[in-house]
mmCIF file of the C-alpha atoms, coordinates in Angstrom:
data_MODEL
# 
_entry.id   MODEL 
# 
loop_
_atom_site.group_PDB 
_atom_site.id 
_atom_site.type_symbol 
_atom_site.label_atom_id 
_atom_site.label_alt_id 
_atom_site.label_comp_id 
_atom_site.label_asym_id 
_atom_site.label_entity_id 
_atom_site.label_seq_id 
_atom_site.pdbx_PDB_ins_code 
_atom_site.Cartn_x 
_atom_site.Cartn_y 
_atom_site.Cartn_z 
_atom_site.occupancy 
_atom_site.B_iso_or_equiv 
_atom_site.pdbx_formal_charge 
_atom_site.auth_seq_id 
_atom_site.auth_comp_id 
_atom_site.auth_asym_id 
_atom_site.auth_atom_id 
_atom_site.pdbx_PDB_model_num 
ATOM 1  C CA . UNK A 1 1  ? 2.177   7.800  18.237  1.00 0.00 ? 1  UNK A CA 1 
ATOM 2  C CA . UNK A 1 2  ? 2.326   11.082 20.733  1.00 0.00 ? 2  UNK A CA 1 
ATOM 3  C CA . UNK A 1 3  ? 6.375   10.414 20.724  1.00 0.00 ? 3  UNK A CA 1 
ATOM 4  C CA . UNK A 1 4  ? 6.755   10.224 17.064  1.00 0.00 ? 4  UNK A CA 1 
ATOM 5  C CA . UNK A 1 5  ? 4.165   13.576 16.433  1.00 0.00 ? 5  UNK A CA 1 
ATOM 6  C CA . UNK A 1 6  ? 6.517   15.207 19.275  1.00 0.00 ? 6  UNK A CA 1 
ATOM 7  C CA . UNK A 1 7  ? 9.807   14.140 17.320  1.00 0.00 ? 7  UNK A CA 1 
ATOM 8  C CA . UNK A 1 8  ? 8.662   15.848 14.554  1.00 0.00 ? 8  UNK A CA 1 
ATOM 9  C CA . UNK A 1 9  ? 6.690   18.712 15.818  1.00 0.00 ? 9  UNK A CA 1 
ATOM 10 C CA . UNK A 1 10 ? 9.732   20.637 15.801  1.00 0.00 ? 10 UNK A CA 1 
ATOM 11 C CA . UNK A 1 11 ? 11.615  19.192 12.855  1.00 0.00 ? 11 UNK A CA 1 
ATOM 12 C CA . UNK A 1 12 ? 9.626   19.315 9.504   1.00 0.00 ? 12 UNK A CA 1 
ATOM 13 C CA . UNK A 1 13 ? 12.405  18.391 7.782   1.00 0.00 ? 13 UNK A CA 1 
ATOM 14 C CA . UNK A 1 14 ? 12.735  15.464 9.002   1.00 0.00 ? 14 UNK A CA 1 
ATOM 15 C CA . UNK A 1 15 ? 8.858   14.424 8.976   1.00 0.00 ? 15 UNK A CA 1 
ATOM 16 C CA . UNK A 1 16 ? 9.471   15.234 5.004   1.00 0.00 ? 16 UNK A CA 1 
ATOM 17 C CA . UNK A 1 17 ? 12.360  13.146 4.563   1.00 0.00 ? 17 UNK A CA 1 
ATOM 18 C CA . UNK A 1 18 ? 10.906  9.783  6.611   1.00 0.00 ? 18 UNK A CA 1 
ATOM 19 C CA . UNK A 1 19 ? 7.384   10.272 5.915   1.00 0.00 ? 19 UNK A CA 1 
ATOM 20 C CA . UNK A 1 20 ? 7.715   12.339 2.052   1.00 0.00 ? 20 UNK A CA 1 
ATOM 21 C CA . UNK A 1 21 ? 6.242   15.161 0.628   1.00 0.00 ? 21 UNK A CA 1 
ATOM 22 C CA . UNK A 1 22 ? 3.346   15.348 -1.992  1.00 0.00 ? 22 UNK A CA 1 
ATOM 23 C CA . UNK A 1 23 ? 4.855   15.796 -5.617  1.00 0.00 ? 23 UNK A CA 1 
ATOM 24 C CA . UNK A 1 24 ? 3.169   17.975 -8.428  1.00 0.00 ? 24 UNK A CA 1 
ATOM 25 C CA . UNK A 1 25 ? 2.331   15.979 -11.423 1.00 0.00 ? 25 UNK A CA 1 
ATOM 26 C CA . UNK A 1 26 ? 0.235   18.104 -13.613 1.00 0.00 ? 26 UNK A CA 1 
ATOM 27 C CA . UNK A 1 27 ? 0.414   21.814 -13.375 1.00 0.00 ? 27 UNK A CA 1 
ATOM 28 C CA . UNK A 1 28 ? -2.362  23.858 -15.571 1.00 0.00 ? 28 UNK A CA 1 
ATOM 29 C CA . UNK A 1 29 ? -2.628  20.927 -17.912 1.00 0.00 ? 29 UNK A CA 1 
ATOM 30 C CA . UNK A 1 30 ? 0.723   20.721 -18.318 1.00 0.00 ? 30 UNK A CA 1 
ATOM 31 C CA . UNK A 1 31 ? 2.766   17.598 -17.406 1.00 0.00 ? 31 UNK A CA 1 
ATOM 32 C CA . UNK A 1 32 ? 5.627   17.855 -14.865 1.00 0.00 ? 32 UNK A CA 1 
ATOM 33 C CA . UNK A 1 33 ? 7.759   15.651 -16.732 1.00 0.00 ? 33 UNK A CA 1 
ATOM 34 C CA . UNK A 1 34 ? 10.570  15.566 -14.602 1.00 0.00 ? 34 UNK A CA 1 
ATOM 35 C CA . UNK A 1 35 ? 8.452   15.163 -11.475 1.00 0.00 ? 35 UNK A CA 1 
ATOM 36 C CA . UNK A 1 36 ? 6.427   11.988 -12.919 1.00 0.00 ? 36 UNK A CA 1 
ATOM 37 C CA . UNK A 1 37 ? 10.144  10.108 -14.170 1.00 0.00 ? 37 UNK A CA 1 
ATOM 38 C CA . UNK A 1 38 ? 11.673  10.554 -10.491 1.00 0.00 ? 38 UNK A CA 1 
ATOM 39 C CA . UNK A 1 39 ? 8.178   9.117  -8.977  1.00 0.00 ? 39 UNK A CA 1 
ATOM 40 C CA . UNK A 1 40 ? 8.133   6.453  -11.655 1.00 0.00 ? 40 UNK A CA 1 
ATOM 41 C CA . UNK A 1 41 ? 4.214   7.625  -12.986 1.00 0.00 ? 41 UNK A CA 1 
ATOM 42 C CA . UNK A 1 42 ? 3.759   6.858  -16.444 1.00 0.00 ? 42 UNK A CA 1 
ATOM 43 C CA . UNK A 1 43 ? 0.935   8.426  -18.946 1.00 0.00 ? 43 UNK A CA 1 
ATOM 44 C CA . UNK A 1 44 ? -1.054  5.306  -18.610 1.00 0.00 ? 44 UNK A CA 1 
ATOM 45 C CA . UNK A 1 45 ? -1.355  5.909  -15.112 1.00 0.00 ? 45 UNK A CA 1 
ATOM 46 C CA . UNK A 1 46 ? -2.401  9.169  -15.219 1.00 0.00 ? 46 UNK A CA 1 
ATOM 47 C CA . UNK A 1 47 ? -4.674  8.934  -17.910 1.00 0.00 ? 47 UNK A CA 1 
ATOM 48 C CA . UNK A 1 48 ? -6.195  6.267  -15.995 1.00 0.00 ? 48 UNK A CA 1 
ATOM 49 C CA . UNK A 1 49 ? -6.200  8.936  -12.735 1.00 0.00 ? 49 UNK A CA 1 
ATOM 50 C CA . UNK A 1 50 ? -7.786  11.395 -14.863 1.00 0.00 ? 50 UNK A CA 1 
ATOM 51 C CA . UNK A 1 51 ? -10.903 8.911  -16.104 1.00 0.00 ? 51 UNK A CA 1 
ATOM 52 C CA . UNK A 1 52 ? -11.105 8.226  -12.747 1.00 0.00 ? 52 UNK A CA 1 
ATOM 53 C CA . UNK A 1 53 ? -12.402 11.617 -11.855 1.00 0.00 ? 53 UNK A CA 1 
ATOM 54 C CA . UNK A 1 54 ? -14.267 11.826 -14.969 1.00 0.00 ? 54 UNK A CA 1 
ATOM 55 C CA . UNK A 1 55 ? -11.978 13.637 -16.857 1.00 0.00 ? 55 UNK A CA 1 
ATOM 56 C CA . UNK A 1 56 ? -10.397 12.410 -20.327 1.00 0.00 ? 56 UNK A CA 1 
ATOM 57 C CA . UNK A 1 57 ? -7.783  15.232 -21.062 1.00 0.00 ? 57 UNK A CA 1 
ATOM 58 C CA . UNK A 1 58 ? -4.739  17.054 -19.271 1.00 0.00 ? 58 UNK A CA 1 
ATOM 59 C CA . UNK A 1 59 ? -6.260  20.605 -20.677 1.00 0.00 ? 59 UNK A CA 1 
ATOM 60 C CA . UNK A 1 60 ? -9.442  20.001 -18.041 1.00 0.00 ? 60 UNK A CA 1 
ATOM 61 C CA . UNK A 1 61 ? -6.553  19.934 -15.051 1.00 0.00 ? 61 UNK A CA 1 
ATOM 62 C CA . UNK A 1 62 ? -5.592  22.313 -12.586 1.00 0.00 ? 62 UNK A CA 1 
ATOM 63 C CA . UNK A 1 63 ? -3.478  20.424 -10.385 1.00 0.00 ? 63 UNK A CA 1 
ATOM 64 C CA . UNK A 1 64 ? -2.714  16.617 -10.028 1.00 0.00 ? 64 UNK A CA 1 
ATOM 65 C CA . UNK A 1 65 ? -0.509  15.877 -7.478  1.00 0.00 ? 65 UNK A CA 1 
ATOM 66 C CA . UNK A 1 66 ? 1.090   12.470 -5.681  1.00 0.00 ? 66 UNK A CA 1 
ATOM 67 C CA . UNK A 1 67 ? 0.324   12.827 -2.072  1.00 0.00 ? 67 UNK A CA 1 
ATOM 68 C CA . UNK A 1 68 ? 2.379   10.348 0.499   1.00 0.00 ? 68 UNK A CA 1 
ATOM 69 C CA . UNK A 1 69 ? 0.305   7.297  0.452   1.00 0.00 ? 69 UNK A CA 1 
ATOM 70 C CA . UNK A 1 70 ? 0.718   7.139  -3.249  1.00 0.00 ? 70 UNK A CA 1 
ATOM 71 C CA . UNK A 1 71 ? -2.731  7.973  -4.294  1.00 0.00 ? 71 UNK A CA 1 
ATOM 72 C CA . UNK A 1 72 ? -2.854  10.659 -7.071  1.00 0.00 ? 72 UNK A CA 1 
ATOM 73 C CA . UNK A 1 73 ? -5.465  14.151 -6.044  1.00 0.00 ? 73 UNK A CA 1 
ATOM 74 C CA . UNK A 1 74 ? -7.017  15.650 -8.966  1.00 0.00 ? 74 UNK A CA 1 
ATOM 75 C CA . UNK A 1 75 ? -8.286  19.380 -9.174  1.00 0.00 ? 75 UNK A CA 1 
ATOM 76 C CA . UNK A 1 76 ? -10.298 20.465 -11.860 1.00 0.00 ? 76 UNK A CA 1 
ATOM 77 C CA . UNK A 1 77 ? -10.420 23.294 -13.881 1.00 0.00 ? 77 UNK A CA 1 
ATOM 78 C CA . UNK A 1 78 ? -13.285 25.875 -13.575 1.00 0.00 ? 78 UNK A CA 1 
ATOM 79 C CA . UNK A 1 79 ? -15.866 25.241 -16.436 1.00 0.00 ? 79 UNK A CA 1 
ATOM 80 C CA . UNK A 1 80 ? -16.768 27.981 -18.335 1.00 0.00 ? 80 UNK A CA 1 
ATOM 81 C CA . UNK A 1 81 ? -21.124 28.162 -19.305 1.00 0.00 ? 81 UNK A CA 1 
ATOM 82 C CA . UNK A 1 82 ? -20.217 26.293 -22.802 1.00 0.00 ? 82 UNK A CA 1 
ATOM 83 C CA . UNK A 1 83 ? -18.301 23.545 -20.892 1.00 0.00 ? 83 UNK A CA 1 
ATOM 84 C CA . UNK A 1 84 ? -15.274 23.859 -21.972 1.00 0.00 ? 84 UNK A CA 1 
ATOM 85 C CA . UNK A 1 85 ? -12.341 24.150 -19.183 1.00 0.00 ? 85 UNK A CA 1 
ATOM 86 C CA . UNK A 1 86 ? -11.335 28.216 -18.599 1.00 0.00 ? 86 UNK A CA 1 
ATOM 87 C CA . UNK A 1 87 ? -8.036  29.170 -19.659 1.00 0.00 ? 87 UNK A CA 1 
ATOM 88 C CA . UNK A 1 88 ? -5.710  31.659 -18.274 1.00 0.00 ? 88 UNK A CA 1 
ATOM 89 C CA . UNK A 1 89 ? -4.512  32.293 -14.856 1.00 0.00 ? 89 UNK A CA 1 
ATOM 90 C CA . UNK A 1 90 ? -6.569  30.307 -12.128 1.00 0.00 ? 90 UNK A CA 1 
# 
């Protein structure tokens, strides 16, 4: 394990390209189409992603992204007092 941290401790590039890189999926509600076709995610799975952090539409997403392990991280959008997710730049 200490040889392969050393290999890359000086070579990012090549950590990224053996080990991969987290991919953006949603960005401020909006799908990253392109990004979810080359990773092979399909609206079923994300809509399943987003009930899974208690959320039911894209518009209440900041950022969902595919990390490495394949797991997708979902960030919230702020809440304004009503509820309702806060729109603008975050």
């Amino acid at each position: 394990e200490r040889l392969i941290g050393s290999l890359f401790s000086g070579r990012p590039s090549w950590e990224a390209r053996l080990v991969g890189t987290p991919t953006v999926i949603v960005d401020h509600g909006r799908p990253v189409r392109e990004n979810m076709r080359r990773e092979g995610i399909t609206d079923e799975e994300l809509a399943a992603a987003l009930r899974s952090y208690g959320l039911i539409d894209l518009s209440e997403v900041r950022l969902a992204v595919l990390e490495v392990d394949g797991s997708l991280s979902i960030v919230p959008r702020e809440k304004s007092a009503e509820g309702a997710p806060v729109q603008g730049n975050e």
